[in-house]
N, C-alpha and C positions, 0 to 999 in steps of 0.2 A: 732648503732648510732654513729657517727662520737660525736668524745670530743672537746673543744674549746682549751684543748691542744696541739693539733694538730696546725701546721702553713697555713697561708691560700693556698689554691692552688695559681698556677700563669697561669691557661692556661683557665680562666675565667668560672670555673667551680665554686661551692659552697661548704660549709659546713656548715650543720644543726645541730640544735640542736630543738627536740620536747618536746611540753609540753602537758598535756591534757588539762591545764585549760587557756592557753595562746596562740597565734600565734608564729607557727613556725618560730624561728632565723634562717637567712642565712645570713653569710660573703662571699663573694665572693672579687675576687681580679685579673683584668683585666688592662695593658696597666697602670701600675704604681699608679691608683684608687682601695684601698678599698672601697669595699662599705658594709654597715646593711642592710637589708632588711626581711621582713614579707614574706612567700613564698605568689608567685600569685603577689604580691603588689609591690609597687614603695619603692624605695632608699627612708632611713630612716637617713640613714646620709652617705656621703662620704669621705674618706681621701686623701690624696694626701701620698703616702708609705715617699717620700723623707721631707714629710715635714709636720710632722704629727700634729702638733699644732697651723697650717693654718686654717682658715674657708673657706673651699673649694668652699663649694657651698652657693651662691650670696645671700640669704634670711637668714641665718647664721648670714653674716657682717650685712645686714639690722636691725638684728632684735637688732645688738649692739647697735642702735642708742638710745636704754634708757640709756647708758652713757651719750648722750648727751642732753635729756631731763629730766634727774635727775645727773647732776656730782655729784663724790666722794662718789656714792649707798654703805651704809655700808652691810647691810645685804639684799641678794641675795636669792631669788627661783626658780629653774628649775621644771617644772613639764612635764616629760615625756625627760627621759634621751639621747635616743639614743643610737650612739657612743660615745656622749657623747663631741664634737668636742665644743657646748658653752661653757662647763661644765670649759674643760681643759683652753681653752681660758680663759677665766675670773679668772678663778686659776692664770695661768700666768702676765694676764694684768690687774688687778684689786688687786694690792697687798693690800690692806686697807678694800679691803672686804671679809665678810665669805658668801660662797656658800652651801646652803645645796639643793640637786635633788632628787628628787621623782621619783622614778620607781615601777612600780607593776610587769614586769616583770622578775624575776631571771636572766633568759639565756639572756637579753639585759643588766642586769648588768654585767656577766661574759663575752657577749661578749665585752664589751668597756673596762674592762679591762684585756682581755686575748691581743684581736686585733687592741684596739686604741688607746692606750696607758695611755687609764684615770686612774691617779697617782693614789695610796691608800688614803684612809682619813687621812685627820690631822686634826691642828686646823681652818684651811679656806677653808675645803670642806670635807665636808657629803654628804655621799648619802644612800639616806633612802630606801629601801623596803618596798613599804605600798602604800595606795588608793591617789592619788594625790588628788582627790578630797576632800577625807574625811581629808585628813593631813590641806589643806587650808582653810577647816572648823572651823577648832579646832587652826585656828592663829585670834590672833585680836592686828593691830597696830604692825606687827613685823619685816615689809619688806619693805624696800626702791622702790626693784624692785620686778619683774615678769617676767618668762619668761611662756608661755602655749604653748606648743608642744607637744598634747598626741592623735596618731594617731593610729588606726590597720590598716590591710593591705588594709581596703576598703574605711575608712573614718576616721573622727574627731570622739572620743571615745565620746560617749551621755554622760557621768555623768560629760565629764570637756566643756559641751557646751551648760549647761541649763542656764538660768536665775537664779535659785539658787547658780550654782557654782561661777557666773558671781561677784551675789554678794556677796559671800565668798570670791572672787579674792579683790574684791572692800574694806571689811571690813580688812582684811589680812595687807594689805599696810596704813604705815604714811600717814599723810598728805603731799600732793605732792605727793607720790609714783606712779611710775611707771609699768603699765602691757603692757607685747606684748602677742597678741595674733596671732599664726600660725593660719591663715584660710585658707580653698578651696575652692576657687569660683566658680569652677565648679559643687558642689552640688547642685547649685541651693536655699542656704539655706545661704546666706552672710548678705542680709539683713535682716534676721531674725538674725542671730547671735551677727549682728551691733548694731540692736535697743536692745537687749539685752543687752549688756557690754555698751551702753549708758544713757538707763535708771538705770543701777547698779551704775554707776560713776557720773552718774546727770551731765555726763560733754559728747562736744561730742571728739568723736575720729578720729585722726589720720590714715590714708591711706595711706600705701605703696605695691601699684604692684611692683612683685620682675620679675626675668627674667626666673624663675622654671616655666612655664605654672599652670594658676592657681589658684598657690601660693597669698595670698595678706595677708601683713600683718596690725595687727590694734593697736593702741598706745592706751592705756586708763588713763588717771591720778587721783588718787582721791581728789577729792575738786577740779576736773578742772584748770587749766591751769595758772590760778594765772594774772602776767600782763608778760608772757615772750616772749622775741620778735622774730621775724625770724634773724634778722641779729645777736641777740646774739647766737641762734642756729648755723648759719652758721660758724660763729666764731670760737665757740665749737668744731663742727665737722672739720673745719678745723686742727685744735693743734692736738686733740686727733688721726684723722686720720694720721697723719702727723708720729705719735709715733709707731700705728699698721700696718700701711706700705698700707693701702689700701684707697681708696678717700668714706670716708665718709659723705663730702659732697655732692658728686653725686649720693649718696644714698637719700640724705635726700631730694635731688629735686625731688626724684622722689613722692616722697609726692602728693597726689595730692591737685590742686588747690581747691577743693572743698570743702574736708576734712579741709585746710588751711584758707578759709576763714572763714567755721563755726567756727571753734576755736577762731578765731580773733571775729568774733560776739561775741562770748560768755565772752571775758576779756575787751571788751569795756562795 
């Protein structure tokens, strides 16, 4: 069994680590991209080697946009680590807030921080060992934000995609609080997932197609939306983009109109 001590190859081969109760870690490292991955399954996170505290890949930056629909999020939740590329981000660019992430499995924790550089704990980020689902349960009123990204190699993991956990994500977060939800459109199970995390939030939600085929992310807030407006949004996303080096406003157009308007329904 290859160790995560080991440095990653460079000639686009992998290195595994097995589990019996989890899916198989592979790091691989091709053309200046690491990447995580689930054996069989698709890239779980990517790096850029040269510049390891980038958000590489486009649904990443997207899903930043809960800075700009809750600024200055004190207390932060990941659930479902990766490499861990949010995690380190928000460590870096969210100095005011504490991060704690949820992973269930070991070798995706040792790999992000053997191979991605995700710093040790301190006092502004945790990373727990344990059931994301069950950890989100057991919060009430404790989180600004959300982030949900807990995938195996085939699909969205069941227990962080029922209508139960939906409204554990919902009871979890302040008033105002912010959830993203990583979805895949391709299961064929979007709208089901959608009227779920909307009946939990009794608010609707926010659509963002990202440019990962697929990929579509969903904004949830709890207590709904309040009176806030698109140009204060735009605003926002501008400054803040401005700071991270990448245009978050043209993230946030990609919103769709649809999603934009029900929200607007719903604060009139």
């Amino acid at each position: 069994m290859k160790r995560f001590t080991e440095r990653p190859r460079r000639d686009g081969r992998t290195h595994e680590n097995r589990s019996a109760r989890h899916d198989p870690v592979e790091v691989s490292e091709q053309r200046g991209l690491r990447t995580l991955h689930f054996a069989g399954g698709v890239a779980q996170s990517v790096m850029r080697v040269r510049d390891p505290f980038a958000l590489e890949l486009e649904y990443t930056r997207a899903a930043m946009l809960f800075a700009v629909l809750h600024p200055n999020p004190q207390d932060i939740a990941l659930i479902g680590l990766g490499g861990g590329s949010l995690a380190k981000f928000i460590h870096r660019h969210l100095p005011e807030s504490r991060l704690t992430a949820l992973e269930i499995n070991p070798e995706v924790v040792a790999a992000a921080r053997s191979f991605f550089h995700l710093p040790a704990d301190d006092e502004r980020l945790r990373v727990i060992l344990d059931d994301g689902a069950a950890w989100v349960a057991a919060q009430h009123r404790s989180l600004d934000a959300m982030v949900v990204d807990g995938y195996d190699r085939r699909r969205i993991v069941e227990a962080l995609s029922s209508p139960e956990f939906y409204r554990g994500c919902a009871g979890a977060l302040r008033p105002g609080g912010v959830a993203v939800f990583n979805l895949w459109a391709e299961e064929g199970r979007f709208h089901l997932y959608r009227e779920a995390i909307e009946t939990a939030f009794a608010s609707p939600a926010l659509v963002l197609p990202t440019e990962q085929k697929g990929n579509l992310l969903l904004f949830a807030a709890r207590g709904g939306w309040g009176d806030l407006a698109w140009a204060t949004l735009r605003a926002r996303a501008a400054a803040i983009g401005a700071t991270w080096h990448f245009d978050l406003g043209a993230l946030l157009d990609r919103v769709t109109s649809e999603s934009i308007n029900r929200m607007q329904d719903s604060i009139i």
